[in-house]
TORMAR-47598 format. One line per field, with one value per residue (C-alpha): residue number from 0; x, y, z. Coordinates in steps of 0.25 Angstrom, whole numbers. Last residue first. Layout:
// TORMAR-47598
resi [NUM,...]
east [X,...]
north [Y,...]
up [Z,...]
This chain:
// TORMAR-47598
resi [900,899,898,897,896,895,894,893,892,891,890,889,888,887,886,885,884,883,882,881,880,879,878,877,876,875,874,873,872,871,870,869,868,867,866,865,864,863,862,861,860,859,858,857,856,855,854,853,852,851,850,849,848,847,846,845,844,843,842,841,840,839,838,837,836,835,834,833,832,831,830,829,828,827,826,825,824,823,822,821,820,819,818,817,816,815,814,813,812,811,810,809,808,807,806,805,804,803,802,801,800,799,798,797,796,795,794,793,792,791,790,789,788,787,786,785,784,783,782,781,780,779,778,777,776,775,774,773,772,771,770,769,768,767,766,765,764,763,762,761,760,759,758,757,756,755,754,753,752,751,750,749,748,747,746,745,744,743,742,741,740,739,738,737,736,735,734,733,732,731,730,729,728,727,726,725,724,723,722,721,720,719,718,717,716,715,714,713,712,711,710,709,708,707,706,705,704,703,702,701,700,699,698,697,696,695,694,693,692,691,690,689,688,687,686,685,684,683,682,681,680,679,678,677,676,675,674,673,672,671,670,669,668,667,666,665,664,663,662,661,660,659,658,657,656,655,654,653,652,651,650,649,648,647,646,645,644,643,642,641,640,639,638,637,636,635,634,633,632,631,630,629,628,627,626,625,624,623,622,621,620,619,618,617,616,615,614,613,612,611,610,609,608,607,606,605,604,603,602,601,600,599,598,597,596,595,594,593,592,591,590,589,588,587,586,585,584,583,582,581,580,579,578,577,576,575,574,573,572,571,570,569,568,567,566,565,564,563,562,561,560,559,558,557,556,555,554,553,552,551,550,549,548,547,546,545,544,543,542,541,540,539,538,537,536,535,534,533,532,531,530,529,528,527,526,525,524,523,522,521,520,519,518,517,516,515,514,513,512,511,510,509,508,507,506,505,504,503,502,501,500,499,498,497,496,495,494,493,492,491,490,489,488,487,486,485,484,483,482,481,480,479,478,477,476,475,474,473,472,471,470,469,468,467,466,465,464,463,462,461,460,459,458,457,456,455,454,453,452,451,450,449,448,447,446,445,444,443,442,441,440,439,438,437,436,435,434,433,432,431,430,429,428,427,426,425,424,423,422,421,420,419,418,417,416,415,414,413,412,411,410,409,408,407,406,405,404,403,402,401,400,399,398,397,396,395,394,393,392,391,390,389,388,387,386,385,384,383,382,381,380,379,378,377,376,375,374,373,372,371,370,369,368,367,366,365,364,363,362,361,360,359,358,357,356,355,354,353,352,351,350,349,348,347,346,345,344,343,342,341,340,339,338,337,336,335,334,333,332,331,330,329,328,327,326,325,324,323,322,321,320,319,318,317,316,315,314,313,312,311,310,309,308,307,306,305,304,303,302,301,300,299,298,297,296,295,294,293,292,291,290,289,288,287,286,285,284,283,282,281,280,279,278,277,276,275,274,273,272,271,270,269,268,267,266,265,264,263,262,261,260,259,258,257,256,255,254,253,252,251,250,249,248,247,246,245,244,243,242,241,240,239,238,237,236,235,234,233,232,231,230,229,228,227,226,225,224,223,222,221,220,219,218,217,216,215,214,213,212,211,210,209,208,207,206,205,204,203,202,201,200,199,198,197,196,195,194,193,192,191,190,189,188,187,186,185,184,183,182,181,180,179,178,177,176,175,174,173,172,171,170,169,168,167,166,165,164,163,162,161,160,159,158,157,156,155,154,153,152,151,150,149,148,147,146,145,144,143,142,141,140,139,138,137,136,135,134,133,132,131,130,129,128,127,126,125,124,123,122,121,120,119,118,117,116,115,114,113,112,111,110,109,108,107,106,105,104,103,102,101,100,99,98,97,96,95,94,93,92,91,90,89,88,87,86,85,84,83,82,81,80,79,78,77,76,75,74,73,72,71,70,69,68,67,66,65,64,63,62,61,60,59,58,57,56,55,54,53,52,51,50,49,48,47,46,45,44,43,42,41,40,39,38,37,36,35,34,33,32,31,30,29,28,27,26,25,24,23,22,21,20,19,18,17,16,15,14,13,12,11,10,9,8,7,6,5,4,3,2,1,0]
east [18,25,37,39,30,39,32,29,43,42,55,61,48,48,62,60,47,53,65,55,46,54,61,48,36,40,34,42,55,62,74,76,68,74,68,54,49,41,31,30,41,51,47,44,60,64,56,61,75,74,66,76,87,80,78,92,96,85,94,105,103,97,110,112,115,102,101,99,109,117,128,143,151,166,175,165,155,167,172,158,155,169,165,151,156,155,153,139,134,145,159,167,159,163,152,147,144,133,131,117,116,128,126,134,133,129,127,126,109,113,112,114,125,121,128,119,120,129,135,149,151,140,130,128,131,116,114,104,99,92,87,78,71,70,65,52,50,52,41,33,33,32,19,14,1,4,14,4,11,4,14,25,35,49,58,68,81,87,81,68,61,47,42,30,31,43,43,42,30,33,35,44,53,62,74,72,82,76,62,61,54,40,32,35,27,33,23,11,4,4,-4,-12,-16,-20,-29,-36,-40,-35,-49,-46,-30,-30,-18,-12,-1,4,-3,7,10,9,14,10,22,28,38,26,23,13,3,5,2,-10,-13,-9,-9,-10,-7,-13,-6,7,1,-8,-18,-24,-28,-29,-27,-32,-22,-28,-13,-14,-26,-24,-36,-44,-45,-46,-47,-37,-43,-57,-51,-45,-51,-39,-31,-15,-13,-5,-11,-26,-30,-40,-37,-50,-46,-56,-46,-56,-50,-39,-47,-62,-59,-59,-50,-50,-35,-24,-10,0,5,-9,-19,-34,-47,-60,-69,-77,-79,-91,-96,-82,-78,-86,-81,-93,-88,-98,-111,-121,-131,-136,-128,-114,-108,-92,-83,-70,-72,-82,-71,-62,-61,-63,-57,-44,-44,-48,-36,-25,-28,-25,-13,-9,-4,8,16,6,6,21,16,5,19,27,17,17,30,32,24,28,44,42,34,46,56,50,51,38,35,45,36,40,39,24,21,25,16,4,4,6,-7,-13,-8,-15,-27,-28,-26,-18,-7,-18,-25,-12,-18,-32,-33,-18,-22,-37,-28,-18,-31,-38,-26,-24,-38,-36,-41,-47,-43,-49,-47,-55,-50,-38,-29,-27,-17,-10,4,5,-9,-6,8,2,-7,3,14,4,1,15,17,3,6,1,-10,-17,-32,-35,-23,-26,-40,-36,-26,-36,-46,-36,-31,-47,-51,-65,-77,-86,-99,-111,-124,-134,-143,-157,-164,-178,-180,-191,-193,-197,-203,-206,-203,-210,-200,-204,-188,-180,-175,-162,-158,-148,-133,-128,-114,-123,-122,-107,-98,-87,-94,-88,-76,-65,-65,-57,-55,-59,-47,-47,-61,-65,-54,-64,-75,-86,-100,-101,-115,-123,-135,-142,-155,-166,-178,-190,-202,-211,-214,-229,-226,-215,-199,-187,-175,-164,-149,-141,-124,-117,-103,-88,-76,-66,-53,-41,-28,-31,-36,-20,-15,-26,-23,-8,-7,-19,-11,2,-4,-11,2,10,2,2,17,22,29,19,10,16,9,-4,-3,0,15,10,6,22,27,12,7,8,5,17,25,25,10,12,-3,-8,-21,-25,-31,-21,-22,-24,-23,-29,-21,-30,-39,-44,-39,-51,-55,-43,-44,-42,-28,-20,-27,-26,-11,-8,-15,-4,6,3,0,13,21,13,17,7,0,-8,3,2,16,21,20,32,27,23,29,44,51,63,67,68,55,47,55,45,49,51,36,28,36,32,18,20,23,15,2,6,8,-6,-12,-19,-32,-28,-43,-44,-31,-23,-32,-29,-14,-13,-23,-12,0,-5,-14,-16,-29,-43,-52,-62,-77,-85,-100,-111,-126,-140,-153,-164,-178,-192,-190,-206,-209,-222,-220,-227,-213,-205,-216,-215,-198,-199,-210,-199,-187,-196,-198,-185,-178,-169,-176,-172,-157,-152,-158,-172,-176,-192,-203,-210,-197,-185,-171,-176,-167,-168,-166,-163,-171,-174,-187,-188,-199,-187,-189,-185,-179,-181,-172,-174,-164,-163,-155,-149,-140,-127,-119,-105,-97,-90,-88,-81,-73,-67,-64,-59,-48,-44,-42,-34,-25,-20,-18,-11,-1,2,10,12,8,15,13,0,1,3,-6,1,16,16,8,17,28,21,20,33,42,31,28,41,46,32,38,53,49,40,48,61,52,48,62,65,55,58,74,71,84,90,86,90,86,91,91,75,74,83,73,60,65,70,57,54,44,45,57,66,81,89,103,116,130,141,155,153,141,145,150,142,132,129,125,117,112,109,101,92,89,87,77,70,68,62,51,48,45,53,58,73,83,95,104,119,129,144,148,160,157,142,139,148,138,127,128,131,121,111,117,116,101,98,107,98,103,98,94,92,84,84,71,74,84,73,63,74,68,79,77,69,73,69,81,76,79,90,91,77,73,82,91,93,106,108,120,121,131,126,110,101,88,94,98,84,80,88,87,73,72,82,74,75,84,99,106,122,130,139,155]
north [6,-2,7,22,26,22,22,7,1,-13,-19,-10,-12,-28,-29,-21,-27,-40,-36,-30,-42,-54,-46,-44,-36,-23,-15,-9,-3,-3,7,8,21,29,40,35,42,54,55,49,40,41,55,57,53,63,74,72,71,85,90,85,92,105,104,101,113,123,116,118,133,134,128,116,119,115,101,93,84,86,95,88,88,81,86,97,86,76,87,91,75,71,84,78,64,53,38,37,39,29,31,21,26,40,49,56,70,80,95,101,104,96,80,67,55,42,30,30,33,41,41,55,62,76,88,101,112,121,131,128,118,107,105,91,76,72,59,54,40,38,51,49,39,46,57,50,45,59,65,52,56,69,70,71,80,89,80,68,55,45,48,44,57,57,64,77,80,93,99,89,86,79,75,77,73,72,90,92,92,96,92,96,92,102,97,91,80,70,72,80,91,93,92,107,111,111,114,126,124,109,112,123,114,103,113,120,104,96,89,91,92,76,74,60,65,80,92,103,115,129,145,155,160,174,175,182,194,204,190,184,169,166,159,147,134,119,110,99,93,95,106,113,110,121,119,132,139,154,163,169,172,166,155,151,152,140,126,134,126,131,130,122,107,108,91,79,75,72,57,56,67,70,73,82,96,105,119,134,143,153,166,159,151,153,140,132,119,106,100,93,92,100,111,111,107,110,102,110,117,129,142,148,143,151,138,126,127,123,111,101,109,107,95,94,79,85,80,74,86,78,65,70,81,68,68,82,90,79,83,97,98,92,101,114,108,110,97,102,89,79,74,71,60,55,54,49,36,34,32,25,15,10,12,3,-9,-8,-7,-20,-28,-37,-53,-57,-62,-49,-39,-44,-42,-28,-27,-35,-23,-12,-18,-16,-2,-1,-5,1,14,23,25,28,39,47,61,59,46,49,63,58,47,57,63,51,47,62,62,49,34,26,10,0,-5,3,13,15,28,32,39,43,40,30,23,21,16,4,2,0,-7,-20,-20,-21,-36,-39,-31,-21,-16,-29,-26,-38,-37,-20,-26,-36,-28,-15,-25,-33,-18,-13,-7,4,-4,-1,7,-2,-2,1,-9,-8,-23,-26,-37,-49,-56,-72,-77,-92,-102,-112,-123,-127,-128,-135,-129,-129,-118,-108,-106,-93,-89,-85,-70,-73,-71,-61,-48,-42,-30,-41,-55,-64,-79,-89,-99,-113,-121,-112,-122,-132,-128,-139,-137,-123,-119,-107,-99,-91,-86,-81,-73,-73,-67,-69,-84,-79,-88,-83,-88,-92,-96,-104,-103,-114,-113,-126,-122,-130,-125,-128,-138,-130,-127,-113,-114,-118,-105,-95,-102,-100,-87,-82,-89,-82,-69,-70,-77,-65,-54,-60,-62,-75,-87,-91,-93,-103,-116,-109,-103,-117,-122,-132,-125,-121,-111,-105,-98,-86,-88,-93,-86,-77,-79,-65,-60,-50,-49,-58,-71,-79,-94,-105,-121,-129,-141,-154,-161,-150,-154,-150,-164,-170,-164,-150,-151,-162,-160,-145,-147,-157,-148,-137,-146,-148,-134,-130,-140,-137,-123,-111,-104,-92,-81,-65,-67,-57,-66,-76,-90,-90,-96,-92,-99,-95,-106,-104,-112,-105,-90,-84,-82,-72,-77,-74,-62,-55,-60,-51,-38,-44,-42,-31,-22,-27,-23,-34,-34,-51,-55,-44,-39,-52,-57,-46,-45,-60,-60,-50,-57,-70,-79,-93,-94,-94,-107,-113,-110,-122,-122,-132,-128,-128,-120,-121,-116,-109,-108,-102,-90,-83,-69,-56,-52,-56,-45,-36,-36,-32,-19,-16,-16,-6,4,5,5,-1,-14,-18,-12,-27,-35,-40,-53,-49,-59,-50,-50,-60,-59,-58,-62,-72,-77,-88,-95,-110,-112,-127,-122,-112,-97,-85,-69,-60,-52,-40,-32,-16,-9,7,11,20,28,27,39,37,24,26,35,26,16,24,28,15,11,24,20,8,13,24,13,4,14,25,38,47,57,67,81,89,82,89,89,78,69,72,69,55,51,51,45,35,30,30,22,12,10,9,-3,-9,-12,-15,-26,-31,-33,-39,-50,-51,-52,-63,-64,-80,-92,-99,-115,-122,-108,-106,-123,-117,-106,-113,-125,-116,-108,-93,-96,-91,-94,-86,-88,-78,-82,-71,-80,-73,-72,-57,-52,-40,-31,-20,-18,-33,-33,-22,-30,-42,-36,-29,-40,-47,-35,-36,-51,-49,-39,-49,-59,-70,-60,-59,-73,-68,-79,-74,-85,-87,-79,-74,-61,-61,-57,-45,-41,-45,-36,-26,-25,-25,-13,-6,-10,-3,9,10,6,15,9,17,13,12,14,12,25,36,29,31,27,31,44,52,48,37,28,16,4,-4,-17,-19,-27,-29,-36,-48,-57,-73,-78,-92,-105,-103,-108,-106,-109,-99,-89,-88,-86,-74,-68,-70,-60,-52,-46,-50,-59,-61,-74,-74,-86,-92,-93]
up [-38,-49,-45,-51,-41,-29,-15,-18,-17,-20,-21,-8,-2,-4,1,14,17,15,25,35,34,35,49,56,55,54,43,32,32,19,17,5,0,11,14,9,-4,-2,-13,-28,-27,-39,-42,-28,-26,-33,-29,-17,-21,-26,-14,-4,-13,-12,2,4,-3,6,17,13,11,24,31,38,52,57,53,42,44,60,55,57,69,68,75,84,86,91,100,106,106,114,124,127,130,122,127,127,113,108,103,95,81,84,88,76,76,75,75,74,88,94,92,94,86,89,78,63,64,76,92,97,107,110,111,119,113,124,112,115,125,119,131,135,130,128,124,112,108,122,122,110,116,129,121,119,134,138,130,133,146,144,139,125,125,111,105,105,104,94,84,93,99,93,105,102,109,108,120,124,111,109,97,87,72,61,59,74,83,99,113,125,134,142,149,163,161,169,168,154,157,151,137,132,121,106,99,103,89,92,105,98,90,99,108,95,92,80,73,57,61,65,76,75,64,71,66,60,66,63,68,59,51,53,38,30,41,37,32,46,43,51,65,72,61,62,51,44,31,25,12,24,30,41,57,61,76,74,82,96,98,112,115,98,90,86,78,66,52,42,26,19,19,32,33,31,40,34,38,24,15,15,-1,-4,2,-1,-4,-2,-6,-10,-15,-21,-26,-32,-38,-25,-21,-18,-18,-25,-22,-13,-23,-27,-37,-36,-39,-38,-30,-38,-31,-26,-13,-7,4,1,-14,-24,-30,-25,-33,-23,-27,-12,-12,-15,-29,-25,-27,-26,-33,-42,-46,-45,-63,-67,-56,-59,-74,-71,-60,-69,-81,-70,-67,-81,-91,-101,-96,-95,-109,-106,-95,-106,-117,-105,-106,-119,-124,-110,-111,-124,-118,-107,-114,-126,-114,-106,-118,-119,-118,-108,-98,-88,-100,-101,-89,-90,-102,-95,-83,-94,-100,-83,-82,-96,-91,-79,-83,-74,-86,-97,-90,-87,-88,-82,-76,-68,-63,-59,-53,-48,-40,-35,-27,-23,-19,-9,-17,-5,-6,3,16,25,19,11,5,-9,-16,-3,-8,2,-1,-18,-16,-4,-16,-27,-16,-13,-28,-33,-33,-38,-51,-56,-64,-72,-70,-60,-52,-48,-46,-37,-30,-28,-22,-13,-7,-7,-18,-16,-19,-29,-25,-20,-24,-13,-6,0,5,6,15,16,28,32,18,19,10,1,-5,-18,-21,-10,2,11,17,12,15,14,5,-8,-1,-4,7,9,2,-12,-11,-12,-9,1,-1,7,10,17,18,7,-1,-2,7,1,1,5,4,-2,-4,-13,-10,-21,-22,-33,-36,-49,-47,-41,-29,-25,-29,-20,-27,-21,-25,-17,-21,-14,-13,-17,-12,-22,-18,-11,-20,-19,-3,0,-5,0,14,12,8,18,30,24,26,39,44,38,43,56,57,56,61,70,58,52,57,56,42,36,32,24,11,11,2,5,-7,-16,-30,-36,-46,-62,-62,-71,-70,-79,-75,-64,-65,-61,-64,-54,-55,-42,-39,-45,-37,-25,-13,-4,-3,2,17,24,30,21,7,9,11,2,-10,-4,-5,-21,-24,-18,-26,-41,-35,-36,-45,-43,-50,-48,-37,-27,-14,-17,-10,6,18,16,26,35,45,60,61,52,50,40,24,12,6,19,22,8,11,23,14,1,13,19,7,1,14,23,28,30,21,10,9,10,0,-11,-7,-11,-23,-28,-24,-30,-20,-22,-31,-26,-20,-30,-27,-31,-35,-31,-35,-29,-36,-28,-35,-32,-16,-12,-10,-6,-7,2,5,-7,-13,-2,-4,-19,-15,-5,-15,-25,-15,-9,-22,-31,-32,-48,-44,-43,-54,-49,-60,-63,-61,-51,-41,-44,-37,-20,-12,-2,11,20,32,35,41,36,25,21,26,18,20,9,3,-7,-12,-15,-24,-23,-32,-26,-33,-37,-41,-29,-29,-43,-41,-29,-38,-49,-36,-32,-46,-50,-40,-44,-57,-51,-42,-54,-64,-53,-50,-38,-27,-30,-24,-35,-48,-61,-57,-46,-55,-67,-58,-54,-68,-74,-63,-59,-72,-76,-62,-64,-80,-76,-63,-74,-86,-78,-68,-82,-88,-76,-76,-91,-88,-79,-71,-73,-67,-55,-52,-40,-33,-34,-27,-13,-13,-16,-8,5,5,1,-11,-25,-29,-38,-42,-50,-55,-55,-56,-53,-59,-61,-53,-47,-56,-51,-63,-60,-47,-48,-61,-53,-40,-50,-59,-44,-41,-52,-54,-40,-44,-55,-45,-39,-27,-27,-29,-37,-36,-36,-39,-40,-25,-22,-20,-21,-7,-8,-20,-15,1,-10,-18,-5,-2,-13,-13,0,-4,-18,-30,-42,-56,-69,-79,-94,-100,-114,-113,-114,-104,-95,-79,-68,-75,-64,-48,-40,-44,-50,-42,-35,-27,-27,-15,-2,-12,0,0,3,5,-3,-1,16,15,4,11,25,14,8,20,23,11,11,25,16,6,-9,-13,-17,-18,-18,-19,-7,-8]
């Protein structure tokens, strides 16, 4: 008889198991258990916002390894992630449990720890607790409020804004950040300021410069030379100066070392010094926490990563003081531990900050244990841990002041020293948007005042304000912290939300809103001001926190937001198309009709010269568009979708006629992208289609030659003969990409393959793999089709035409013969799914129905959900990983509007 312990992924399953050893087994939730289905009504404001839950295959399965894993047992520790997202999942775990019946006799206790390691775990099972009902509370509160918000605003998005995908509680605030930003550099205008420098000489011959502050009695501020003329008469009069050093000003500051890191200091640091994204970084970090194999034994290295809290461990504090003491010496032990508080809004300081579990496993003794996102990661963890409890680095600040003889000119150098590293010695920490050193980071010479020094070179300097940077992943976090949005556990999943639904893109590290990112904010600002705010994003932040201390009910919070939040949604019943296009003309006509340099008017259309552009709504989105339409239909496309190329903006380009038909050869966009078109439509005979194709991925349609086009035009073209069967091969571009197809057997070609020049070689080297899993038995007797035998998802099956059969389970590819599959096909043949037996009115139904759950899932996701929503496959790395990926996703799951995201 052994007792249950449930936990999140099974890479921590199985260590916790190894800690626990054989009186417990050990099971993994894979995540949420359940969720709200993604359809309208899982949400009832109507009936005090009662949910409906839905159990997923996934999460049925996992019920059920429980469940027969409890029989017997007395006890059931619930030991998910020690955050409010875990309470969730336990809650979860408990009342799927409970509403079966499957917990009479049983003891439910939740344990928590908040490090991986056999005295955390083995200490959290001493001393169980109860479910928070606050903690869940909260979790209730905001997974109803992000699924209302999601289920009520992206529709009218879709309605009124076509095109656009999905708005979200966090995600649009977000998103209206990035873009005011960009607003506002390019409404910024340069001003022009010019410094003077000048370039000195000790009496030892000691050089360092100076800058000029003081000219003609008068303090310069900084736009006080703003012009060519006026810097150059300030750097004659350095020029022709006697100066001599008029003060020296020393002075011993400290510079104490940062806080252990908190999730969000975390993701900020690892993006500025590792260039890592935010995803990556709670992805590996998650690695580091679940454990490493060290020595055969599974270890957690680091403590729980989702955390706003900079305290750590009276016990921690203390080894980690040992540490510094041991391997740089007693003097950079401060005298008392260092004492942090968080400075961020709304802060919960519910755990730890994150740390080492153990100060004396360094980076270098571990580090053949990990990958190099993980060692890069855990060496920044554990240095940034270790230079908090660091003694203060101490500087020496010099600030001297040269003056001429008249007393009416002055210049100054700053200088400084580094009189004591302290935790410098360690850990520098990174900055955002400012430069790395401080221009006081030189070291002057030494002089004394009366010194007389010599001028070797005087220089006047142009500058230009600069506009506001664009955010950068640490930037965006920090602020998003700063102002209360959010929380640091969700951050990581808002941004990578914003980039896949092409709301904004990144270069060179730093955020680019798209048009159709500017365009639902304009939407958003216009009809919905109050829920993109930031301040009241932020006040809904401390409500919800609020609910988790056990200070507000999470129904009244709930149903005061509601009451006005569908009264602003019904607001926008009556609104017209045509209300939507002044309201965003209005607000990114700057944006979209920038002023030209020669004073033209910018909205003049290119095409007539007399019509008006302006913003236009399609069946497709937004676009530029001409008022004299339809006898000008002049359109400007604005927003490239996923790898589409951008350009065609003024109709077909033509690349050339055809060699035979003399046929114009166009390049054209349409609603899907880039296509190639032969000829027109033949306006006496509707039904007679000009032949097209589309472009491949790796072929840009802005520089496709005549030669290239009429090579895809010409598709399928015959590669060779097969060398050893001598059946035809040939080449062509299908519906999933390009292939190669030799009779009924069809070869994936790579993405860098080109269908127009691949070779046979490879053609044969591709249907070898396919081969290998098929086998040819010959001609069926009737019709002479050949009958194939082909490896399945559930194992061989034999094949004729449209006709398939599965081999009995005893019976493998090898060991039928061509009259055993003909009978078994006739016994027991069925219609290969989706084939070409099923009938035209089936197959308008089964269009119908796709559409239906379609837009059933948009609702809940706001574009093309993933096939199967349980399924968790993330990057490779090892074995920790893909299990921690597939927890984390399946508790996180960005793509969902109606989550935090």
């Amino acid at each position: 008889m052994t007792d249950v312990v449930v936990v999140e992924s099974p890479a921590k399953a199985k260590t916790i198991n190894k800690y626990l050893g054989s009186g417990f087994t050990v099971l993994a939730s894979f995540g949420h258990v359940r969720d709200l289905p993604p359809k309208d009504g899982s949400v009832r404001p109507d009936e005090n916002f009662a949910m409906s839950w839905q159990t997923d295959d996934r999460g049925s399965k996992q019920i059920a390894a429980i469940a027969k894993a409890l029989k017997g047992a007395k006890n059931l520790y619930l030991a998910t992630d020690p955050d409010r997202e875990g309470e969730a999942i336990s809650w979860h775990v408990r009342s799927v449990l409970e509403e079966k019946k499957l917990l009479k006799g049983i003891d439910v206790h939740r344990v928590t720890f908040n490090e991986i390691t056999k005295a955390a775990v083995t200490a959290a099972m001493a001393g169980p607790r109860e479910l928070d009902q606050p903690l869940i509370d909260a979790y209730l509160a905001r997974r109803a409020l992000d699924y209302l918000v999601g289920f009520t605003l992206s529709p009218v998005l879709w309605r009124k804004l076509p095109g656009s995908k999905s708005a979200g509680r966090v995600q649009s605030v977000a998103l209206r950040l990035i873009c005011e930003r960009e607003a506002e550099i390019e409404v910024f205008r340069p001003k022009e300021y010019w410094t003077v420098t000048g370039g000195f000489n000790t009496p030892a011959k000691a050089a360092f410069q100076a800058r000029l502050t003081h000219l003609k009695g008068n303090k310069l501020d900084q736009f006080d030379l703003n012009n060519e003329t006026l810097a150059f008469e300030a750097r004659d009069i350095v020029q022709a100066g006697q100066f001599t050093v008029r003060s020296v000003e020393r002075k011993r500051t400290k510079r104490n070392p940062p806080p252990p890191f908190t999730t969000s200091t975390l993701q900020q640091e690892a993006s500025r010094k590792l260039g890592m994204s935010a995803q990556t970084t709670m992805r590996t970090a998650q690695q580091l926490y679940e454990g490493v194999d060290l020595g055969g034994e599974t270890i957690g290295l680091i403590t729980y990563m989702r955390t706003d809290g900079v305290t750590m461990a009276k016990e921690a504090i203390g080894a980690i003081r040992g540490h510094i003491g041991k391997a740089f010496g007693d003097e950079y032990v401060p005298d008392y531990p260092r004492a942090y508080s968080t400075k961020a809004k709304n802060a919960q300081e519910a755990h730890e900050a994150v740390r080492p579990t153990d100060v004396f496993r360094t980076p270098a003794q571990v580090a053949h244990a990990l990958s190099p996102e993980q060692k890069r990661l855990y060496e920044l963890v554990w240095k940034r841990a270790v230079a908090s409890q660091m003694q203060s680095a101490e500087l020496d600040q010099v600030a001297v002041t040269l003056a001429d003889a008249s007393g009416q000119t002055l210049l100054r150098a700053t200088g400084s020293t580094i009189a004591f590293d302290g935790f410098l010695k360690l850990y520098i920490e990174g900055r955002d948007d400012t430069k790395s050193e401080d221009e006081d980071g030189k070291l002057l010479p030494q002089m004394k005042e009366g010194d007389r020094v010599s001028t070797t070179g005087v220089d006047a300097e142009q500058h230009f304000t600069q506009p506001p940077p664009r955010y950068s992943e640490a930037s965006l976090v920090k602020k998003m912290e700063e102002i209360g949005i959010g929380r640091p556990s969700t951050y990581a999943s808002v941004l990578s939300v914003l980039r896949d639904r092409n709301y904004v893109r990144m270069e060179a590290k730093r955020f680019m809103p798209e048009d159709r990112g500017r365009l639902v904010t304009a939407f958003l600002t216009s009809f919905f001001e109050r829920y993109v705010d930031t301040g009241f994003t932020a006040s809904l932040e401390e409500q919800l926190d609020d609910i988790s201390g056990g200070r507000a009910d999470w129904h009244d919070v709930m149903a005061a937001f509601w009451h006005d939040f569908s009264a602003a949604v019904a607001q926008t019943k009556d609104l017209k198309i045509s209300d939507v296009i002044d309201a965003l003309d209005e607000d990114l006509g700057a944006h979209f009709f920038p002023p030209k340099e020669d004073g033209s008017d910018p909205r003049v259309c290119t095409s007539c010269g007399t019509g008006r552009l302006g913003l236009r709504l399609g069946k497709f989105g937004a676009f530029i568009g001409c008022s004299n339409y339809p006898t000008c239909q002049f359109t400007r496309r604005l927003i490239a979708d996923d790898g589409d190329a951008e350009g065609l903006s003024e109709g077909p380009k033509i690349l050339g006629q055809d060699p035979e038909s003399g046929e114009d050869i166009t390049v054209r966009r349409g609603p899907w992208g880039l296509y190639i078109q032969k000829g027109e439509p033949n306006p006496e005979d509707k039904k007679a289609k000009p032949k097209r194709t589309t472009i491949p991925k790796g072929l840009d349609g802005n520089t496709i030659t005549l030669e290239q086009a009429l090579g895809l035009l010409s598709l399928p073209r015959f590669v060779g003969l097969h060398p050893e069967t001598g059946e035809k091969i040939e080449a062509g571009l299908g519906r999933f990409g390009p292939y190669v197809k030799m009779g009924a057997i069809y070869g994936t070609l790579d993405k860098d393959d080109d269908v127009l020049t691949v070779g046979l070689n490879r053609a044969v080297d591709s249907l070898a793999k396919k081969l290998a899993s098929i086998r040819n038995l010959g001609a069926h007797p009737k019709d002479g089709e050949p009958v194939m035998i082909r490896k399945g998802r559930f194992g061989p099956y034999a094949q004729h035409g449209q006709l398939i059969a599965n081999l009995p389970k005893d019976q493998g590819m090898d060991d039928i013969t061509l009259d055993e599959a003909v009978a078994l096909l006739a016994e027991k043949g069925k219609p290969l799914k989706g084939g070409a037996k099923k009938s035209t009115a089936k197959k308008a139904a089964t269009k119908t129905v796709k559409s239906k759950k379609t837009a059933s899932t948009d609702a809940t996701s706001g574009e093309d959900a993933p096939k199967k929503t349980t399924k968790r496959g993330t990057t490779k790395t090892s074995k920790t990983s893909k299990s921690t990926a597939s927890a984390t996703k399946k508790r996180k799951t960005a793509a969902d509007p109606s989550s935090e995201a």
